[in-house]
C-alpha positions as CSV (number, residue, x, y, z in Angstrom):
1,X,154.3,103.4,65.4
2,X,152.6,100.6,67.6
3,X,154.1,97.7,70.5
4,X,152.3,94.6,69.5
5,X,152.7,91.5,72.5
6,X,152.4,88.5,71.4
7,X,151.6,84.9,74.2
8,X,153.3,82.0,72.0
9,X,151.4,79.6,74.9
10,X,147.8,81.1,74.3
11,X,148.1,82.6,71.1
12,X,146.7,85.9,72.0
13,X,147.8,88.8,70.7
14,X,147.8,92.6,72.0
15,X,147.9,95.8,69.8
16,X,148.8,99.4,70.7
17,X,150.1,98.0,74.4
18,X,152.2,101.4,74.6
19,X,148.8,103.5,74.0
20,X,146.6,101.4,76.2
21,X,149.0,101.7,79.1
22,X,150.4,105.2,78.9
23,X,147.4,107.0,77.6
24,X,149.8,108.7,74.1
25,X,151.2,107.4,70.8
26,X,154.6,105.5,71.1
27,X,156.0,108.4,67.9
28,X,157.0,108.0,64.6
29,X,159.6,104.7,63.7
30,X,159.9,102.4,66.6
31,X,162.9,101.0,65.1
32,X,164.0,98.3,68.1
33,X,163.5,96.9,71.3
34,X,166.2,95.4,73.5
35,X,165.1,94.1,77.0
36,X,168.2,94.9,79.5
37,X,168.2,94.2,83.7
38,X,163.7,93.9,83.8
39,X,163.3,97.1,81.8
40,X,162.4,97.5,78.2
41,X,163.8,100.2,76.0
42,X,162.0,101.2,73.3
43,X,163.7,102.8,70.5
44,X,161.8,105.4,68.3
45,X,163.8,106.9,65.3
46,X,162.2,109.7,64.1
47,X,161.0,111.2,67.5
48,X,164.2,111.1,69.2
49,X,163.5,109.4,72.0
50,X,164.2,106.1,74.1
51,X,161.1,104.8,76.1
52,X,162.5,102.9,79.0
53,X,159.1,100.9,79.8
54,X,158.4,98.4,82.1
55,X,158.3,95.0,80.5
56,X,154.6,93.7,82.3
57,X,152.5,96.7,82.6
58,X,154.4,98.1,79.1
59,X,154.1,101.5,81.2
60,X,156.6,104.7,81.0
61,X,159.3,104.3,83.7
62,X,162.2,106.5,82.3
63,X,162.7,108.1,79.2
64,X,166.3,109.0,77.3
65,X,166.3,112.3,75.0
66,X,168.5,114.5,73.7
67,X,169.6,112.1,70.5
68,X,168.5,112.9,66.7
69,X,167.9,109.7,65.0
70,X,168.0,106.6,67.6
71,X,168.6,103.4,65.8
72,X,170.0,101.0,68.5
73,X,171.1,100.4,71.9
74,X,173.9,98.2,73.1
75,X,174.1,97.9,77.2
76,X,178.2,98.0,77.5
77,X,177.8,97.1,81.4
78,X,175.2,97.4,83.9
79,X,176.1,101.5,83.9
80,X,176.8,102.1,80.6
81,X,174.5,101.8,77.3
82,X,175.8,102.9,73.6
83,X,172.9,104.6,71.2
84,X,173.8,104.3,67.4
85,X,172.1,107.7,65.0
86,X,171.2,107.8,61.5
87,X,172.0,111.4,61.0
88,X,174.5,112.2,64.1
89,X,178.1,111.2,62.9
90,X,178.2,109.9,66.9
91,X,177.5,107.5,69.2
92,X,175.9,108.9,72.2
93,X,177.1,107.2,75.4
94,X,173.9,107.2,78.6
95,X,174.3,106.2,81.8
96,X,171.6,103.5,82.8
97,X,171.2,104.6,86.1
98,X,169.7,108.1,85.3
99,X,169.2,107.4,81.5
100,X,171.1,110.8,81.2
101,X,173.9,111.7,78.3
102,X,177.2,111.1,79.5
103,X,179.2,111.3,76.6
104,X,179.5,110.8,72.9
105,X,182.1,109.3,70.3
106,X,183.1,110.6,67.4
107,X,182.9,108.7,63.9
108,X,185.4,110.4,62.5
109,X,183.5,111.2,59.3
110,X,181.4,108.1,59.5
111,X,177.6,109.6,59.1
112,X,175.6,107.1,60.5
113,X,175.6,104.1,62.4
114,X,173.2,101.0,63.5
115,X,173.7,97.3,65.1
116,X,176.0,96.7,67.6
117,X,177.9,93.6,68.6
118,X,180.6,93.7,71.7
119,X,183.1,91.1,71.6
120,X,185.7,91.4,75.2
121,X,186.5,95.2,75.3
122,X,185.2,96.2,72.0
123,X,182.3,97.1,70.1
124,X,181.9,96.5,66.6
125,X,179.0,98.9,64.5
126,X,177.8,98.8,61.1
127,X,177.7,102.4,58.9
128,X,174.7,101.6,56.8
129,X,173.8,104.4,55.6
130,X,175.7,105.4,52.1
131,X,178.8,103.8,54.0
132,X,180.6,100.4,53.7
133,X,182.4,99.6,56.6
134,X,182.6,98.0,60.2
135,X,183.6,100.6,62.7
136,X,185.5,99.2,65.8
137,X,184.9,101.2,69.2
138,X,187.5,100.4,72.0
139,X,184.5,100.1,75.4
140,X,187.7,101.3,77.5
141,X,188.6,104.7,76.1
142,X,185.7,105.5,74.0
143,X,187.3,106.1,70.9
144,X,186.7,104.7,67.3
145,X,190.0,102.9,67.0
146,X,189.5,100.5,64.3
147,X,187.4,99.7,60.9
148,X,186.8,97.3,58.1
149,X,186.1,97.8,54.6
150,X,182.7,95.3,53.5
151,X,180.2,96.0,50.9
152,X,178.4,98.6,50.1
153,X,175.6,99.6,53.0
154,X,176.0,96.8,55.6
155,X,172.5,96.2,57.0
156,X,172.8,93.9,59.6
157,X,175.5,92.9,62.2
158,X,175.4,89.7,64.7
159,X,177.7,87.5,66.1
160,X,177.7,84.0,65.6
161,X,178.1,80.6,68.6
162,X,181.9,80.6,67.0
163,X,182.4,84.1,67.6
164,X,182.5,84.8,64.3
165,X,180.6,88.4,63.3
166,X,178.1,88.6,60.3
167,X,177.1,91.1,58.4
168,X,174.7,91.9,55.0
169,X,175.5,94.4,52.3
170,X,173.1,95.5,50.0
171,X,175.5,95.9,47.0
172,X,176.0,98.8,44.2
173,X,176.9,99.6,40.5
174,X,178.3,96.1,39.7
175,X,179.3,95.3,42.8
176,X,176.6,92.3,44.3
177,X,175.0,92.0,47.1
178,X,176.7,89.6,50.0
179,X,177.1,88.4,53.1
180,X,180.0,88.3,54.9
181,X,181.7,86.3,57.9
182,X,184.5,87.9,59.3
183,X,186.7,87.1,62.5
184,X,186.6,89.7,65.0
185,X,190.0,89.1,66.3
186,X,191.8,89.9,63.6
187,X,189.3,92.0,61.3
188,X,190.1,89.2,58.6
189,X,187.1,88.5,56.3
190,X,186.8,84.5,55.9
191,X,183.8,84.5,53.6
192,X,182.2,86.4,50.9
193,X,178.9,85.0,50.2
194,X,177.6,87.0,47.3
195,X,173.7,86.8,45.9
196,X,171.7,88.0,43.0
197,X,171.7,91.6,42.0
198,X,168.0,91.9,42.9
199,X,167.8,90.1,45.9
200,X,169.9,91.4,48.6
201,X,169.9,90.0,52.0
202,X,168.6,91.6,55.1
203,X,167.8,91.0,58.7
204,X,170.2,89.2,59.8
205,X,168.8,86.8,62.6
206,X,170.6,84.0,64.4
207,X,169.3,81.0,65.9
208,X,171.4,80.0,69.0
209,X,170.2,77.0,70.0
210,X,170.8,75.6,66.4
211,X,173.7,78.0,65.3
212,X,172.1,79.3,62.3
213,X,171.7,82.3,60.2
214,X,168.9,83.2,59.0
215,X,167.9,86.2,56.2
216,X,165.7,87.3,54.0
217,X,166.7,88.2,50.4
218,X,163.2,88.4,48.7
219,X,162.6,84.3,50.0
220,X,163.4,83.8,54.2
221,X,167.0,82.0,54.0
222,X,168.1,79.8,56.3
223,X,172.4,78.2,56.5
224,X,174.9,76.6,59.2
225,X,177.1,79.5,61.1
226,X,180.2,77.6,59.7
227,X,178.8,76.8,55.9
228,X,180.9,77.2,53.3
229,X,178.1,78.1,50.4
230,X,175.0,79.4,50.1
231,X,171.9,77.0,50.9
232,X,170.3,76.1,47.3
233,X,166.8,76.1,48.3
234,X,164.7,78.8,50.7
235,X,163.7,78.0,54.3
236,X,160.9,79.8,53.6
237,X,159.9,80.5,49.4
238,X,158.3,84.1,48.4
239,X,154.8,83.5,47.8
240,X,153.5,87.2,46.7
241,X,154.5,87.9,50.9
242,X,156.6,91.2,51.8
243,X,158.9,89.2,54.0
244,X,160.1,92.6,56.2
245,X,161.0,91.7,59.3
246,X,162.6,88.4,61.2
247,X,163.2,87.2,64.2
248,X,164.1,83.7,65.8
249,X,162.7,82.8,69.4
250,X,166.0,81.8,71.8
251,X,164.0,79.8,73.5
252,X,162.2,77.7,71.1
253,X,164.1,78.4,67.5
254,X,160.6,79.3,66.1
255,X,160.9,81.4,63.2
256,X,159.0,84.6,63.3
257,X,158.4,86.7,59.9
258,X,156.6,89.7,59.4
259,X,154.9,90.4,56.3
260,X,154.3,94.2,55.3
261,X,151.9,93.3,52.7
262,X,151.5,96.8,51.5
263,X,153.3,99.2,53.6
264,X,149.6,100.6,54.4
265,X,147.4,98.1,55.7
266,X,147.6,96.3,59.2
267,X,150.4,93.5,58.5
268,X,150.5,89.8,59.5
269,X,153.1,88.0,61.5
270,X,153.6,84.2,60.7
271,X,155.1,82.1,63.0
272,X,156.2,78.7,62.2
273,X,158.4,76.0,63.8
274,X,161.9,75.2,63.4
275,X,161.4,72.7,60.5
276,X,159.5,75.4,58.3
277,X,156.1,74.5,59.8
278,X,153.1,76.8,59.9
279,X,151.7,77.3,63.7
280,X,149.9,80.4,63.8
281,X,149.2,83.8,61.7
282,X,148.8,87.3,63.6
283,X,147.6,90.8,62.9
284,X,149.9,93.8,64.0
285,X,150.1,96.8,63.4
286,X,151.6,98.8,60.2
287,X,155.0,97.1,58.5
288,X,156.4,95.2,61.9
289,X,159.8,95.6,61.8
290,X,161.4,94.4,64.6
291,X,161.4,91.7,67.4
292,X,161.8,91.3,70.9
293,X,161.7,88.3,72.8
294,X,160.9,88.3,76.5
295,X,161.8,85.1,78.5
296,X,159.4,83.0,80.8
């Protein structure tokens, strides 16, 4: 795996940051980034590790071990962060202020889990893996206290300006692929959005500014937080791309899609404006994933 930084204002960008500044590879599946209190944690699956890095030299400050399969981390409070695992039924709880293991809740049988959203005093997690439902974790006691039964192999979690939580399933054996908008409060699901069998929607990205969702599901998709139906024509149409990874600047509401090409070569990253127009194309490195947006 490879950090790529990318300057929106100069257009410049810079590959294999993490190498350059810490003299060693960054490991095997750097699946996210989340940016928390002027660090940068860098989450690498398959290694096992968090890289806690600073965010302007992109150098090593801290490092979190001791997990199997790190997917995500959610910062509960300025002491506390929550890691999700593919393959531990748990999520580990670390305390931010020596990036040490504290703790970590049980799943009750639940085998995996990835995105988090935290609405007041809870924290709602996605079991994608073989799994259909929304876990609730109460931030208080640490304990699994709650869940919701979606599709099958929710992808993607985010909460909308409403406070309304989303989430992507990739469907099964009849059952279709869908998203779904569900309130929070009351675990109620308020829509079912349901797609084509072979086009199942993924990455889940939210603009703020404009409250939209935006996915891909072989085209990039683009539809109001509080729509009723499924937009009839792509924000972005397939045109032989990979469209595998998505990401929508807060500041801006550019649109940022990654494009895999063939899971071997370097890949491209298009960005284009809010209205769907092209401003600039940049080489990565191999099948970009994930985004993280820094702020001036």
């Amino acid at each position: 795996a490879s950090l790529s930084y990318y300057d929106p204002e100069t257009r410049q960008v810079e590959n294999n940051i993490f190498l350059r500044a810490n003299g060693m590879k960054l490991g095997d599946v750097a699946q996210s980034m989340t940016l928390h209190d002027g660090k940068g944690y860098v989450v690498v699956n398959n290694s096992g590790v968090i890289y806690v890095i600073d965010p302007d030299t992109f150098r090593i400050t801290g490092l979190i071990e001791e997990v199997v399969s790190p997917r995500y981390i959610h910062f509960v409070d300025e002491q506390t962060a929550y890691v999700t695992d593919l393959y531990d039924p748990r999520i580990t709880v670390v305390d931010t202020r020596t990036n040490r293991i504290r703790s970590r809740i049980d799943m009750n049988g639940h085998r995996s889990t990835e995105q988090m959203v935290q609405v007041g005093e809870r924290v709602f997690v996605n079991c994608w893996s073989y799994d259909d439902k929304l876990l609730v974790v109460d931030t208080r006691s640490e304990c699994l206290v709650d869940s919701l039964a979606v599709g099958w192999q929710p992808n993607s979690l985010l909460l909308d300006r409403n406070g309304k939580l989303w989430t992507a399933t990739d469907g099964r054996d009849g059952e279709a692929p869908a998203l779904w908008r569900i309130d929070p409060a009351t675990l109620q699901i308020e829509r079912k959005f349901e797609l084509p069998a072979d086009r199942p929607p993924s990455k889940l990205t939210f603009d703020a500014r404009n409250n939209r969702i935006y996915f891909i599901a072989r085209d990039v998709w683009r539809m109001e937080a509080d729509a009723e139906s499924l937009p009839t024509e792509p924000f972005l149409p397939y045109a032989g791309t990979l469209y595998y990874g998505l990401g929508v600047d807060p500041d801006t509401a550019e649109v940022y899609v990654a494009d895999a090409i063939d899971y071997v070569q370097h890949a491209a990253v298009y960005r284009f404006t809010p209205d769907g127009e092209a401003v600039d194309t940049l080489r990565v490195g191999i099948i970009p994933g994930s985004f993280c947006f820094k702020r001036p």
